[in-house]
C-alpha positions in Angstrom: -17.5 25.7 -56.8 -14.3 24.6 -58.9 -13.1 27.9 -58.4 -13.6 27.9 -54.6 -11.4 24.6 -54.6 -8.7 26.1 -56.9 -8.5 29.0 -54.3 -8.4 27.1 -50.9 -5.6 24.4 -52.7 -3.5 27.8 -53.9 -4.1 28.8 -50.2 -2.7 25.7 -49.0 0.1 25.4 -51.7 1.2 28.9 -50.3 1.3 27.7 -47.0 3.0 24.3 -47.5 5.9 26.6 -49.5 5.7 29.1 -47.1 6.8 27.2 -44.4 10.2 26.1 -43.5 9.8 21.9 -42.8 13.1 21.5 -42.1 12.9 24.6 -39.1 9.9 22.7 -37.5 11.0 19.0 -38.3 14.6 19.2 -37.0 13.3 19.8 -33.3 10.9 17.2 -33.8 13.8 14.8 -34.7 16.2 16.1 -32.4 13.8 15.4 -29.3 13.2 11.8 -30.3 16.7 11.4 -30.9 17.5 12.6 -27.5 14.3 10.8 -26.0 16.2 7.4 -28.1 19.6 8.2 -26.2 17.6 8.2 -22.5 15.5 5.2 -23.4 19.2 3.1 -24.1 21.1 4.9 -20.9 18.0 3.8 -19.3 18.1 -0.1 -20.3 21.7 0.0 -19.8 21.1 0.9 -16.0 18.4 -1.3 -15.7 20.5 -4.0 -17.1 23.3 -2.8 -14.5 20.3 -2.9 -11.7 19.3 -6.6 -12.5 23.1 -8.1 -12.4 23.7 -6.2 -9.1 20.6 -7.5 -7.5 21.2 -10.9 -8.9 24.7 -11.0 -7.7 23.3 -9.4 -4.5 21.0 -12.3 -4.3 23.4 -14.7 -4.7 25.5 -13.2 -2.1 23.1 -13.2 0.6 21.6 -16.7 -0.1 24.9 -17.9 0.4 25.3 -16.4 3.6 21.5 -17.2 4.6 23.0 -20.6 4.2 26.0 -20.3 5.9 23.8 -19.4 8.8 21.8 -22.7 8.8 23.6 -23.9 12.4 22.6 -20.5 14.0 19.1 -20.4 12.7 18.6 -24.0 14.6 19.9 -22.7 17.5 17.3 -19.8 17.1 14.4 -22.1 16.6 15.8 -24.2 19.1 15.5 -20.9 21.8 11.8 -20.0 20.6 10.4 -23.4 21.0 12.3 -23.1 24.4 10.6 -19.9 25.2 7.4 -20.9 23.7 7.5 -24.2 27.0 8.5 -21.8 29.1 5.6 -19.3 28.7 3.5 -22.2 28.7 5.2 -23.1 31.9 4.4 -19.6 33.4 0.8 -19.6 32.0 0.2 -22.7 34.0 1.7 -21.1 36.9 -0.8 -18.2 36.8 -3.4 -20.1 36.4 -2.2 -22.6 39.6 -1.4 -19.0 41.5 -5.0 -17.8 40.5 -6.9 -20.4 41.5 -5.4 -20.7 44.7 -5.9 -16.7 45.1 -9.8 -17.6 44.5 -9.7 -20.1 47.4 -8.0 -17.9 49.7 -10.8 -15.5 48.9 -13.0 -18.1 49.6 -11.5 -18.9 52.7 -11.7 -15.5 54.1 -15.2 -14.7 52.5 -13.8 -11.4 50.5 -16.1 -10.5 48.0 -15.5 -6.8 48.7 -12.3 -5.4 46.5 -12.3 -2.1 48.1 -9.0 -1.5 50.6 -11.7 -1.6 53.5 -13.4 -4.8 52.0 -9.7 -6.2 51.6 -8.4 -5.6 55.4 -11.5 -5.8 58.0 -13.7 -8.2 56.2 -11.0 -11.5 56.6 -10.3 -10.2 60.4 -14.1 -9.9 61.1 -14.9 -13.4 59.4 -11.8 -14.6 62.1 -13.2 -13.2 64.9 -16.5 -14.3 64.1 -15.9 -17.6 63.8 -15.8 -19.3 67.1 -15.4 -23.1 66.0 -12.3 -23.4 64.0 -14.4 -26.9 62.0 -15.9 -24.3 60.0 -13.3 -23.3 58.2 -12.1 -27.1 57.9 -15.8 -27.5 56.1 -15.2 -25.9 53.1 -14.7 -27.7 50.1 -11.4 -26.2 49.0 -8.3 -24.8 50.6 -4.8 -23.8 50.6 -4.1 -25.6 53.9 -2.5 -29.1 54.5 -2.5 -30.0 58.1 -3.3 -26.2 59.2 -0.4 -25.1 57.3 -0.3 -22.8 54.1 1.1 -24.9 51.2 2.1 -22.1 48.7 1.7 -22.9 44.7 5.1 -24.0 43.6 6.5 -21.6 41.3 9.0 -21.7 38.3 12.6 -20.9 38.6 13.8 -18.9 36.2 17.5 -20.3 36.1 15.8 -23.3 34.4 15.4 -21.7 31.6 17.2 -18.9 31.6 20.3 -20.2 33.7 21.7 -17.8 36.1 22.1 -14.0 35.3 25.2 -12.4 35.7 23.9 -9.8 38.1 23.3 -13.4 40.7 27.3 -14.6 39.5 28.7 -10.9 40.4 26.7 -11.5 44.0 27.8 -15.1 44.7 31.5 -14.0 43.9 
């Protein structure tokens, strides 16, 4: 058995001078150098990086700031807009609900184009005694006269467009 190790560390010896460390090292050393040279071109551009951003940064949140008068102005239009679609949702609702008494009125519960046209001229001509119509519970008339739902103006909000100023000219 002491002869088998004798032979396999002669083997080894053998190998170990047979080999040329300095032939296989030097690549090794040359790729970590290289890898060393990329790692600090690397941190050098991220250093670059962070002081652009955080002159960048200071830039911009000076000039955020020197916006402060406009960005009131801007909130100061979306809280307008945000009354005036409030406005307009109140107006639908109003022009709705007088749509649903007109419908009433003229007894359309038929939405078909037919439904639409004859069914309000029969109920009219049906209708002999004109105190029927005054007995229902709701209606769009004030002394036998249409009242329509009072819409919003748009030049309230909006002022007038340029299209109505070339016109008026």
């Amino acid at each position: 058995m002491q002869s088998n190790i004798e032979n396999v560390s002669q083997d080894y010896a053998k190998i170990l001078q047979s080999a040329e460390l300095d032939k296989e090292i030097n690549p090794l050393c040359t790729n970590i150098e290289d890898m060393l040279a990329r790692l600090d071109e690397f941190e050098t551009l991220l250093a670059s990086v962070r002081a652009e951003s955080n002159g960048m940064m200071a830039n911009n949140v000076c000039a955020i700031l020197g916006f402060g008068d406009s960005f009131e102005q801007l909130k100061t239009r979306i809280d307008s807009l945000e009354q005036f679609v409030g406005v307009v949702s109140a107006n639908l609702t109003e022009v709705e609900r007088s749509v649903d008494i007109a419908e009433e009125e003229l007894h359309v519960t038929d939405y078909s184009l037919k439904g639409l046209l004859l069914k309000p001229l029969k109920a009219k001509l049906g209708a002999s005694d004109p105190s029927a119509f005054s007995s229902l519970p709701r209606s769009n008339l004030i002394q036998e006269e249409y009242q329509p739902v009072e819409i919003y103006k748009s030049d309230d909000y909006f002022g007038k467009s340029d299209e109505e100023n070339y016109v008026t000219k």
